[in-house]
N, C-alpha and C positions, 0 to 999 in steps of 0.2 A: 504494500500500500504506500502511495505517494503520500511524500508530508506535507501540507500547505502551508505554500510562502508564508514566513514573520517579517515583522517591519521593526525595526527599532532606532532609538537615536543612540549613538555610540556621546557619550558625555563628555568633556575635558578639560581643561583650561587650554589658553593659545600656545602655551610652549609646546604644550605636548600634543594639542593638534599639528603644530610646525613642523616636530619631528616626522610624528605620523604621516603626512605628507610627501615625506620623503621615499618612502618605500611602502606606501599606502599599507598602513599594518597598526593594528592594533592591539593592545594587550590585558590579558588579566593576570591577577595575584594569586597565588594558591587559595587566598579566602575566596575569594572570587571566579574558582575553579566553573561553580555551577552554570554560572552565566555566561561562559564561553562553552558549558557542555551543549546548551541549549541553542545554540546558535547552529544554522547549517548550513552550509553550501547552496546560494540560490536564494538566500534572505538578503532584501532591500535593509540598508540603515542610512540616517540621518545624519551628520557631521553635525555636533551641536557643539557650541563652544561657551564655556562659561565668562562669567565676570572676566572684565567689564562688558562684552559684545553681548552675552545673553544671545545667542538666536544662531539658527542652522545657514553654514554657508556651503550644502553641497551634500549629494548624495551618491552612494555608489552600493555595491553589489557583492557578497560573500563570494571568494573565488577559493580560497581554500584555507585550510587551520593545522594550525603546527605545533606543537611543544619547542623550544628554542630558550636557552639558559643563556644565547648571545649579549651581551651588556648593550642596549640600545638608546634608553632615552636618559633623556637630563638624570633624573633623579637615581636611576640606575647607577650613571657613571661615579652620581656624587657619593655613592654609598658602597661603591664597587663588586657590585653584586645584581644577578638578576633578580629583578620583582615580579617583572611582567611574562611570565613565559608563558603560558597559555595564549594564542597570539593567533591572528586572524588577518587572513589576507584580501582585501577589496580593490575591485574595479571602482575606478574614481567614473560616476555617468556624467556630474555635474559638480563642477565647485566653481564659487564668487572669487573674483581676487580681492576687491574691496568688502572687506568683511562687514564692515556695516552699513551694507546692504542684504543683510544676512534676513532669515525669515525669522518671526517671533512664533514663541510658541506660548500657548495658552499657559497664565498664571498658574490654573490651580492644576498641573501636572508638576510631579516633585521628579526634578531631575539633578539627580544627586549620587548616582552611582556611576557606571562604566559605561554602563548599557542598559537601557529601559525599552522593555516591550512595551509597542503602541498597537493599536487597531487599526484594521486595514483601516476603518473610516477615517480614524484622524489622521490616519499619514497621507490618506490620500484628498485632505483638507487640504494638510503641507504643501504636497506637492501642488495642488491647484493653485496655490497661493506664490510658490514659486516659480511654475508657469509663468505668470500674471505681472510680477514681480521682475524677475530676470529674463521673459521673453523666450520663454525655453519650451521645448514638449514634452517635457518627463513623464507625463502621463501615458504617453501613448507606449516609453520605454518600459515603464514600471508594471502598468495593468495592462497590457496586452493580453496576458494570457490569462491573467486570474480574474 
């Protein structure tokens, strides 16, 4: 049985969106193990970046997940050690370069972890809103088939 697409926003601060960006990858913590178990190959997420931007500048596509004890991001290198090794590889479909034109997302969602599962309906608020927003068709990219 086929699993049905998740959508989620991946959380951050901008440092660590900036690295991330670089090798379009993402990370969890061993506490954190569960919400990278839950993620699949073939789930849409959000690039959401915290304080001070608040708001999603870009979306991309689960392409594959790895274990990786590699030292990559800031906080890594400062403590010389892996944190994030549960780690996740996305196709970038859409990102802003000027981040604050970034999309907001609704107050009363609490986005405070790595990753937050959303509803197909609210993500696909988002993306109609960044459509609308940055002139783009991500809808036709994201919901095609679902």
């Amino acid at each position: 049985m086929e699993q049905e697409t998740r959508y989620y926003l991946l959380v951050g601060d901008e440092g660590t969106w900036r690295k991330s960006f670089e090798e379009n990858l993402w990370g969890f913590s061993e506490t954190s193990k569960g919400l990278w178990n839950t993620i699949k190959i073939g789930d849409f997420v959000g690039f959401y970046v915290t304080s001070p931007i608040k708001r999603i500048v870009g979306f991309g596509k689960i392409k594959k997940k790895t274990i990786d004890e590699t030292i990559f991001w800031p906080d890594e290198k400062f403590f010389k050690r892996s944190i994030w090794k549960y780690r996740i590889e996305f196709n970038i479909l859409h990102k802003i370069e000027d981040w604050e034109n970034g999309i907001r997302v609704s107050n009363n969602i609490m986005l405070n972890v790595g990753r937050k599962l959303v509803s197909r309906g609210l993500f696909f608020e988002i993306i109609k809103n960044a459509d609308s927003s940055w002139n783009t068709n991500l809808q036709k990219i994201i919901f095609k088939g679902n």
